[in-house]
C-alpha positions as CSV (number, residue, x, y, z in Angstrom):
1,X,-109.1,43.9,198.2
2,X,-107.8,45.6,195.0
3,X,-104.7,45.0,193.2
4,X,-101.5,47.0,193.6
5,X,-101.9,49.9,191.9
6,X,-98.8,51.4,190.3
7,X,-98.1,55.1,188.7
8,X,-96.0,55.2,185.7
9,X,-94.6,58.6,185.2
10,X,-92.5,59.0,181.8
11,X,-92.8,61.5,178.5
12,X,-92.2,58.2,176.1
13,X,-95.5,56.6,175.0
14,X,-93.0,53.7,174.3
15,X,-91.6,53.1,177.5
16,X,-94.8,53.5,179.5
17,X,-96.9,50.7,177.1
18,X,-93.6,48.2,177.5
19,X,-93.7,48.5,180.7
20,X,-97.4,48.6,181.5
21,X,-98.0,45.5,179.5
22,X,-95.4,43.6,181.6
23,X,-97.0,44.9,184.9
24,X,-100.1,44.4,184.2
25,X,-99.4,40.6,182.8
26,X,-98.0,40.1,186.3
27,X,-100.7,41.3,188.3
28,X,-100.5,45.1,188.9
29,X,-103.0,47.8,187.8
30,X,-101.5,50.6,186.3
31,X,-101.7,53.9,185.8
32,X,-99.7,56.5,183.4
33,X,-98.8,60.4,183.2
34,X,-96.2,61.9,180.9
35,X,-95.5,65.3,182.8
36,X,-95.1,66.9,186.2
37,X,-98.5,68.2,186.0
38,X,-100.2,65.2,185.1
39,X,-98.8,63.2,187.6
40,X,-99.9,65.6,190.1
41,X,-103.1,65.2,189.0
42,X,-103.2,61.2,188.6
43,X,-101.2,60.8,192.1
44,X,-103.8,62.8,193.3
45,X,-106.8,61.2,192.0
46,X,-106.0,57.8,192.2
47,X,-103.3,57.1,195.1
48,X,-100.8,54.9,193.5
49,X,-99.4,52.2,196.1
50,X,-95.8,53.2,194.0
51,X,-94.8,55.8,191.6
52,X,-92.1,55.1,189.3
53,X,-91.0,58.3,188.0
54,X,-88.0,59.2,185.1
55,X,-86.1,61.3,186.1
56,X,-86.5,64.2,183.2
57,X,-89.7,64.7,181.9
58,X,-90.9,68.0,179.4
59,X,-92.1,70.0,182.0
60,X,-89.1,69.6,184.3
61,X,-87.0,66.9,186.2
62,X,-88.3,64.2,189.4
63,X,-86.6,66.4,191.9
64,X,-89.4,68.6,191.6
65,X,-91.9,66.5,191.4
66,X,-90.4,64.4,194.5
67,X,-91.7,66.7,197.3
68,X,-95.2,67.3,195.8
69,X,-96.2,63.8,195.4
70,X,-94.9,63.3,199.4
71,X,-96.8,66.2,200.4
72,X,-99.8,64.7,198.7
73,X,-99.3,61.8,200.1
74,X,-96.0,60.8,202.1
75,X,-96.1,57.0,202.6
76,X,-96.6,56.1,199.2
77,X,-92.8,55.2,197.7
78,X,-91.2,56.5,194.9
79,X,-88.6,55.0,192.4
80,X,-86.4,57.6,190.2
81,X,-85.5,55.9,186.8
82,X,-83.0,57.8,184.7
83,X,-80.6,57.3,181.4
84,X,-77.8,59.4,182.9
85,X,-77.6,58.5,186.8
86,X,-74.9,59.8,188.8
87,X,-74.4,59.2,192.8
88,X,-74.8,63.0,193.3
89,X,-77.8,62.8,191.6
90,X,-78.8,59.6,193.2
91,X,-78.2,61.2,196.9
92,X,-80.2,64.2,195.7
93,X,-83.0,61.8,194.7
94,X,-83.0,60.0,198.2
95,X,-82.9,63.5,199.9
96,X,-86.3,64.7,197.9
97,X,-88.0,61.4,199.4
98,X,-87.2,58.8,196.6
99,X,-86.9,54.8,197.9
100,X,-85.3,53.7,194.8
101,X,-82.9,54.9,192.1
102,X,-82.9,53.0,188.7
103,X,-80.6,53.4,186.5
104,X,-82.5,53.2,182.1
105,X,-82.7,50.5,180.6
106,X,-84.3,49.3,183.4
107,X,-84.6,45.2,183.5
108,X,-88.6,44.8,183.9
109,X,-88.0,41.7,186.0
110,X,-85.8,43.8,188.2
111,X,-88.7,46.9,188.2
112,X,-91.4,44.0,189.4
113,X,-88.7,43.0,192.6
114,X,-88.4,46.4,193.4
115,X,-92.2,46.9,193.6
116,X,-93.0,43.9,194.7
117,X,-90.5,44.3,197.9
118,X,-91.9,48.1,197.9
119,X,-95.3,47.3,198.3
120,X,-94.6,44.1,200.9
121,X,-92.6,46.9,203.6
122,X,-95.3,49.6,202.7
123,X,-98.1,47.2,204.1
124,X,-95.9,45.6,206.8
125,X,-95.3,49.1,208.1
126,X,-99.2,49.4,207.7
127,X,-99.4,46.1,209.6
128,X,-97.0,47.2,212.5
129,X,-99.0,50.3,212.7
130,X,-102.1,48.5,212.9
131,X,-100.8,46.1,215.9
132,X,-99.6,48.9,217.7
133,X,-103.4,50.9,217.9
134,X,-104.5,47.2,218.5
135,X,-102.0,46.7,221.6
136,X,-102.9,49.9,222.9
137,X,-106.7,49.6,223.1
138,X,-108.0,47.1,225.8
139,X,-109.1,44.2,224.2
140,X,-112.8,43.8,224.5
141,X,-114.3,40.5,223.3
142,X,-118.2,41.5,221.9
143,X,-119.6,38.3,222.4
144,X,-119.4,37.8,225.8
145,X,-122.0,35.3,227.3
146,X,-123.8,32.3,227.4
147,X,-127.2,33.5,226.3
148,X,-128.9,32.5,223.3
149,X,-129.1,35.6,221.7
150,X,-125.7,36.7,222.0
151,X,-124.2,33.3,220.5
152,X,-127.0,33.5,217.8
153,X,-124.4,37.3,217.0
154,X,-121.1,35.3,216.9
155,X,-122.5,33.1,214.5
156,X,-124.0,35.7,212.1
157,X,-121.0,38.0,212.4
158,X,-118.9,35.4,211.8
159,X,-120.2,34.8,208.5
160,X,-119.8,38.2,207.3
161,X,-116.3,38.8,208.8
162,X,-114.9,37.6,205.9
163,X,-117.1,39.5,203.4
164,X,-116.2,42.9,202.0
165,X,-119.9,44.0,201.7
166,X,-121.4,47.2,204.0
167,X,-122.6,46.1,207.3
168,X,-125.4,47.6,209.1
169,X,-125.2,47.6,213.0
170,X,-128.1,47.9,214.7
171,X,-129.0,48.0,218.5
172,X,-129.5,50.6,221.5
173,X,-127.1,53.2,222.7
174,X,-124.9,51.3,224.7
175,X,-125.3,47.9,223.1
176,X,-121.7,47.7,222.2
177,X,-122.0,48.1,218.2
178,X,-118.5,50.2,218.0
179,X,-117.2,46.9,219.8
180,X,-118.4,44.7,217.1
181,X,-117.6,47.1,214.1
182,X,-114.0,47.1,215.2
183,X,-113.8,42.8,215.5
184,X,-115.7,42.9,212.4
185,X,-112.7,44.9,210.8
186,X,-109.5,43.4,213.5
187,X,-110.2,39.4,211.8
188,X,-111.3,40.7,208.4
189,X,-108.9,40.7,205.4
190,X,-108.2,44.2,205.6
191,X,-107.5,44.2,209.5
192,X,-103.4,45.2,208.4
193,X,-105.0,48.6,207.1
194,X,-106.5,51.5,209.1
195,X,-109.5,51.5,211.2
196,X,-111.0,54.9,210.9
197,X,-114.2,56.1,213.1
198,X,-116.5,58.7,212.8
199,X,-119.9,60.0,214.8
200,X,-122.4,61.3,213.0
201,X,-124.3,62.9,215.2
202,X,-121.2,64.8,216.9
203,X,-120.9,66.8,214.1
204,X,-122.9,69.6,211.9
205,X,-123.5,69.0,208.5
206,X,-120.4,71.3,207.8
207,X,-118.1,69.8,210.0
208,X,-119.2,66.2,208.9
209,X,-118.5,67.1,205.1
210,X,-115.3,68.3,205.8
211,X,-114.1,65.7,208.2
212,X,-115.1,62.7,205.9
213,X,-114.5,64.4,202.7
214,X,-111.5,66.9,203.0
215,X,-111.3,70.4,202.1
216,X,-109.3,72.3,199.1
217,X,-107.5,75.7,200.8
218,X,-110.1,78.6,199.9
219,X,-112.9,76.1,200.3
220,X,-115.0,78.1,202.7
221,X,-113.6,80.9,205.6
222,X,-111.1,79.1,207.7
223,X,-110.1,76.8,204.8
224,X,-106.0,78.3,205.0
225,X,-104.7,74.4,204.1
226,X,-105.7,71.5,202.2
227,X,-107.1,68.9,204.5
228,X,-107.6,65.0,204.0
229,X,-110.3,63.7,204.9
230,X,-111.2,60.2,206.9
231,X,-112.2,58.9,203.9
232,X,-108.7,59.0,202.3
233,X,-107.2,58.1,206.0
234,X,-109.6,54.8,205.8
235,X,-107.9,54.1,201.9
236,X,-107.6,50.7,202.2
237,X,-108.8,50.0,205.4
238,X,-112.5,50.2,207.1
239,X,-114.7,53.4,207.7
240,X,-117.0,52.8,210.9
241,X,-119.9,55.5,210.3
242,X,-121.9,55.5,213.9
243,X,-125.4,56.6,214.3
244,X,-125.3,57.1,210.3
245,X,-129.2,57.9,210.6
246,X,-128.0,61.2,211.8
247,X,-126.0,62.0,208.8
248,X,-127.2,65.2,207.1
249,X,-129.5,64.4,204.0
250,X,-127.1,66.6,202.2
251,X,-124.1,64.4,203.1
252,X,-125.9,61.3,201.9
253,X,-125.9,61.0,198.0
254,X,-121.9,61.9,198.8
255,X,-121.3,58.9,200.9
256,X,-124.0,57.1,198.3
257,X,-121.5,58.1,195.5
258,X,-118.3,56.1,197.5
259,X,-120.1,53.2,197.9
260,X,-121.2,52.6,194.4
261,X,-118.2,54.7,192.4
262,X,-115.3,54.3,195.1
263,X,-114.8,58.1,194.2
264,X,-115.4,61.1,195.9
265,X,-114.5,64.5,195.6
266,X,-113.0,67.1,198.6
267,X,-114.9,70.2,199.3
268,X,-114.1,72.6,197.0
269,X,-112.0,70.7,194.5
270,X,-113.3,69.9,190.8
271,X,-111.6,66.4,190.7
272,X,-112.3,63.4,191.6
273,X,-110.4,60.5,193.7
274,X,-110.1,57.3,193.9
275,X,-111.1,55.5,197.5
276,X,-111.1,51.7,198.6
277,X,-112.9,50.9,202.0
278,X,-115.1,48.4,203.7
279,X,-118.1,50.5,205.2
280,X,-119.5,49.5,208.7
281,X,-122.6,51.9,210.1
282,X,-124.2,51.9,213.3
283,X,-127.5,53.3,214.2
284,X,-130.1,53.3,216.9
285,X,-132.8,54.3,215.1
286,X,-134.9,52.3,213.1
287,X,-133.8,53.4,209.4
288,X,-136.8,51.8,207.5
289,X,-139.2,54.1,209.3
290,X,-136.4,56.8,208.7
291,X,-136.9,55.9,205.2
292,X,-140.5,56.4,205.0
293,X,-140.9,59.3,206.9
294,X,-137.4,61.0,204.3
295,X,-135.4,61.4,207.0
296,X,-132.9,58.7,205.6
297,X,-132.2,58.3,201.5
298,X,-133.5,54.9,200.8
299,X,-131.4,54.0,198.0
300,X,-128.5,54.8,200.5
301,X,-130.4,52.6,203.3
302,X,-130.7,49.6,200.5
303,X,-126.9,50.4,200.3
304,X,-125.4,50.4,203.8
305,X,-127.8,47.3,204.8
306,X,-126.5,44.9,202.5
307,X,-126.1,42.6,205.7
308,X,-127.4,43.4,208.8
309,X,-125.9,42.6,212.3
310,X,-128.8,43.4,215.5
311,X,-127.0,43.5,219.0
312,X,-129.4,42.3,221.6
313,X,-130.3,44.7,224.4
314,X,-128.8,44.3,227.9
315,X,-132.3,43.1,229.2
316,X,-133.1,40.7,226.4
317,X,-130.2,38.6,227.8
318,X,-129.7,38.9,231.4
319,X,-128.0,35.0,231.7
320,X,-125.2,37.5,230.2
321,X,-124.7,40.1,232.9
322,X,-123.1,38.2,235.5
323,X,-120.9,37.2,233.0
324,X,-119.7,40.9,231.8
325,X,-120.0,42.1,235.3
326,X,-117.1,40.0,236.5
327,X,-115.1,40.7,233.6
328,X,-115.2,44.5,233.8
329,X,-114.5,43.7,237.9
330,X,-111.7,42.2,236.6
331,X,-110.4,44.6,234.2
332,X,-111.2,47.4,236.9
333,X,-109.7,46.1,239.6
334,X,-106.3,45.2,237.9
335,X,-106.1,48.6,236.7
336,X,-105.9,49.6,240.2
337,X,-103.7,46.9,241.7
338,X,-106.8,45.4,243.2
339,X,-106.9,42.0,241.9
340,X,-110.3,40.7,240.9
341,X,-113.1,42.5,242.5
342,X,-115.8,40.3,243.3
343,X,-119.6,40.6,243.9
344,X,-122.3,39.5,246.4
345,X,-125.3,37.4,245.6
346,X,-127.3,40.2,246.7
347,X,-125.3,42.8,243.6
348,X,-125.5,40.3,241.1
349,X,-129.4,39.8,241.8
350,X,-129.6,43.6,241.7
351,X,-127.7,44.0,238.6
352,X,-130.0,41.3,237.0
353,X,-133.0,43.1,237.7
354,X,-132.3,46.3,236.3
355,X,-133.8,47.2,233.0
356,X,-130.3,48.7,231.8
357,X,-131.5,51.4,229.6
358,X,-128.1,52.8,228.7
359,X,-127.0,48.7,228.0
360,X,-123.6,47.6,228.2
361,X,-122.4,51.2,228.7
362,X,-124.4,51.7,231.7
363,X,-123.4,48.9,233.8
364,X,-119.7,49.6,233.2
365,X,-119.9,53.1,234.7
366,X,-122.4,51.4,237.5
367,X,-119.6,48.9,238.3
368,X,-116.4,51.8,238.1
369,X,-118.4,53.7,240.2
370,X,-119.0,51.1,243.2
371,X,-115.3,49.9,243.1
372,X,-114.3,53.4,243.3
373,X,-116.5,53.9,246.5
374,X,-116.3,50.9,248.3
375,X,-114.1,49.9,250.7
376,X,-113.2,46.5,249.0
377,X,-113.9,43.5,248.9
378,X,-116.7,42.1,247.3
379,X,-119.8,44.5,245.9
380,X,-122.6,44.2,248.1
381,X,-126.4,45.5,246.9
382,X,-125.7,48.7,249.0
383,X,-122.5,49.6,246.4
384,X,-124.3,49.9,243.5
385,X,-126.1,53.3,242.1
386,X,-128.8,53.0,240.0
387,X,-130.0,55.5,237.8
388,X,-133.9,54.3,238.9
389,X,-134.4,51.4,241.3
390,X,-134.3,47.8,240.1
391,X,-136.2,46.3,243.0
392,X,-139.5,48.5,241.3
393,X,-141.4,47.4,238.4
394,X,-140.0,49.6,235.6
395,X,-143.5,50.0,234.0
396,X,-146.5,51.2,234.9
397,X,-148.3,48.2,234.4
398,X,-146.2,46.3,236.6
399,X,-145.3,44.1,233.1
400,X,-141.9,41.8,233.0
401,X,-139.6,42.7,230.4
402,X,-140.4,39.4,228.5
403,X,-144.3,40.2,228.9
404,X,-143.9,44.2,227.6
405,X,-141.3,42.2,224.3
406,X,-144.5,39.8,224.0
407,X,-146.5,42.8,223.6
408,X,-145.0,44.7,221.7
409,X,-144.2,42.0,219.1
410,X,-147.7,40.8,218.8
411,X,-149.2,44.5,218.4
412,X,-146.4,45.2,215.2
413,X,-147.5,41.6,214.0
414,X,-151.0,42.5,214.3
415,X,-150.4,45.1,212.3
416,X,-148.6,44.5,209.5
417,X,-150.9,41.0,209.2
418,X,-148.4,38.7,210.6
419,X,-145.6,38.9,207.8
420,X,-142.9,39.1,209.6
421,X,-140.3,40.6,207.1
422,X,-142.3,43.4,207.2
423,X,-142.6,42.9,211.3
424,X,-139.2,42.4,211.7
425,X,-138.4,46.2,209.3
426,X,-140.5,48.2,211.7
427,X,-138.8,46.8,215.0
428,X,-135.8,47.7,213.7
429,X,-134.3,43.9,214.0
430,X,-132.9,41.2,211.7
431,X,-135.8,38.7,210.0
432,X,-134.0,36.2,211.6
433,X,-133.8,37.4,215.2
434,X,-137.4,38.5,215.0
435,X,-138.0,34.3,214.4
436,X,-136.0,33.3,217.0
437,X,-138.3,35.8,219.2
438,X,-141.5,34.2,218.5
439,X,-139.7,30.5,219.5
440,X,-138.8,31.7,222.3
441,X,-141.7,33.8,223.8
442,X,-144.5,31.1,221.8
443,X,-145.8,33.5,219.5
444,X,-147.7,31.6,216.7
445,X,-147.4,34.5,214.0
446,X,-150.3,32.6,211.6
447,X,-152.7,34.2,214.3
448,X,-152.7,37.6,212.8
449,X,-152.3,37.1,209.6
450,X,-156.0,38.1,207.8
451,X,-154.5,36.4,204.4
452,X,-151.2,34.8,203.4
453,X,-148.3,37.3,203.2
């Protein structure tokens, strides 16, 4: 996380370097403007966590200024200092949306209190805020199961909670990666600050420009009001890009240019801003191929993909789907006064042999649908509707889902020689899971290698 970033607003080159060195000797970075029009400008570009403002400066007085920095931005607090303070001029201050009124000389070691206790309610309303959008989603836990491929997650995701580097989610529709992107950010260090989504492949390549980026008024037609975008709503917190390998090629050096700068700049505006945010993306798609075939940027791919998180399909761990099944029947059935909702031998045998295409997703909608239809009690076989039978063979080869995965892994071995970095890039899967692959189906990978990788 960065440090607290304060605006020092003030016409006196004097006063601003005494009290930047003190700041800044005590932990705060700071930045300075000596007019109304400047501090526009800097407020603007690099979204102070406080502005501390005198109150006359050469191009007029903080009461003006007051009411553009909060319609800039309206949570960020605002201290008045002044050499002639009155209380009408004090309640005046207040009333234009300052927090503090200081009367010059200011003592620094009061200034740093004042921030300090600023900044502290500032992030505990962000906190509060931040509990409350917690309290109101259900709570969804994405590591439910027993199987090894799901505990093999937890521990890799676990490791990177912590970290502060892009993540790369990949897995099938369904899988549950906007689950684990939102745990990922809920016990991370910045879990007090916003959570922001976006889906790429809801939106044109206009739409998706504006929403992440914001728009100046006058931008394009339609444009009648400046408008923030997600990026500046994430400030702080954690942007969640899903199915990024629909983003617009256009789009891509942009979001390329926040990851490496932190600054970006709204549609039609000439200025950069400031921006700090933990980037999670999600995709289906396999982006090295997307890479070669430039349909993805690769020096963006390099960039989200700094660590990788692969979220098993449905039918690579069926151990697991009892498991979720009772807990959605759970869930469902105390949403409706129910109690738990249980399920026949002959269901769960039917829900374990189903290939799941649409994953996690899928069988929650399966499992709403019976409880909603039956009469109650437990869910028998004849409750449950399937998108295609599970009591058929779901190839045409009559293959097992382990049998097709042996398959297909050896063929992609076979092909790129047996190294399995390369292997594991064109299944779309971590280097790691792809190893814990051939353990477990007995693949011996030296047996297609023509010469040492």
């Amino acid at each position: 996380m960065t440090r607290t970033r304060i605006l020092l607003v003030d016409d006196e080159p004097g006063v601003r370097l005494g009290m930047r060195g003190y700041l800044t000797a005590h932990g705060f970075d700071v930045d300075e403007a000596q007019s109304l029009a400047e501090a526009q400008e800097v407020f603007r570009t690099h979204r102070p966590d406080v502005a501390v403002v005198d109150y006359r400066l050469t191009d007029g007085t903080a009461l003006e200024l007051l009411p553009r920095l909060k319609e800039i931005d309206a949570a960020v607090p605002l201290v008045v200092l002044t050499g002639h303070g009155s209380i009408e001029l004090a309640v005046q201050a207040v009333k234009e949306g300052a927090e503090q009124f200081l009367t010059k000389p200011v003592e620094l070691a009061v200034l740093k209190v004042v921030l300090e206790r600023l900044v502290a309610q500032r992030r505990e309303r962000q906190r509060l805020r931040a509990d409350l959008s917690r309290t109101a989603r259900a709570s969804v836990d994405p590591f439910l199961g027993t199987s090894t491929a799901i505990q093999n997650l937890r521990a890799e995701a676990e490791r990177m909670q912590h970290s502060d580097s892009p993540v790369l989610v990949t897995g099938e529709t369904g899988s549950g990666k906007s689950v684990l992107a939102r745990w990922l950010h809920e016990g991370g260090p910045r879990a007090d600050a916003p959570f922001v989504d976006l889906n790429c492949a809801a939106l044109s390549r206009d739409l998706l420009d504006s929403e992440l980026f914001g728009h100046e008024k006058g931008a394009f037609t339609g444009a009648v009001a400046n408008k923030q975008g997600l990026l500046e709503v994430a400030d702080r917190g954690t942007l969640f890009l899903d199915e990024i390998g629909d983003m617009d090629l256009t789009v891509q050096p942009k979001l390329l240019k926040v990851l490496e700068e932190k600054r970006f700049r709204r549609l039609g505006d000439v200025r950069d801003r400031r921006v700090d945010v933990r980037l999670i993306a999600a995709t289906h798609q396999d982006l090295g191929t997307a890479t070669r075939e430039k349909r993805f940027r690769s020096d963006l791919y390099f960039r989200v993909s700094t660590l990788i998180l692969h979220v098993p399909a449905l039918r690579e761990r069926p151990e697991d789907i009892p498991v979720l099944a009772r807990n959605f029947l759970a869930e469902m059935g105390g949403a409706r006064g129910r109690g738990g909702v249980g399920l026949q031998p002959d269901a769960e045998t039917a829900l374990m042999r189903y290939a799941w295409p649409g994953n996690i997703r899928e069988l929650r909608n399966v499992l709403e649908r019976a409880v909603l239809l039956s009469g109650g009690g437990a869910l028998s076989r004849g409750d449950l509707r399937f998108e295609s039978s599970p009591d058929e063979p779901t190839t045409e080869d009559d293959l097992t889902l382990e049998e097709l995965e042996r398959r297909h892994i050896e063929r992609v071995l076979r092909r790129e020689n047996g190294h399995v970095e390369r292997a594991a890039v064109r299944l779309g899967i971590p280097r790691s899971s792809l190893y814990e692959r051939l353990k477990r189906l007995g693949i011996n990978r030296s047996g297609f290698q023509k010469s040492d990788p």
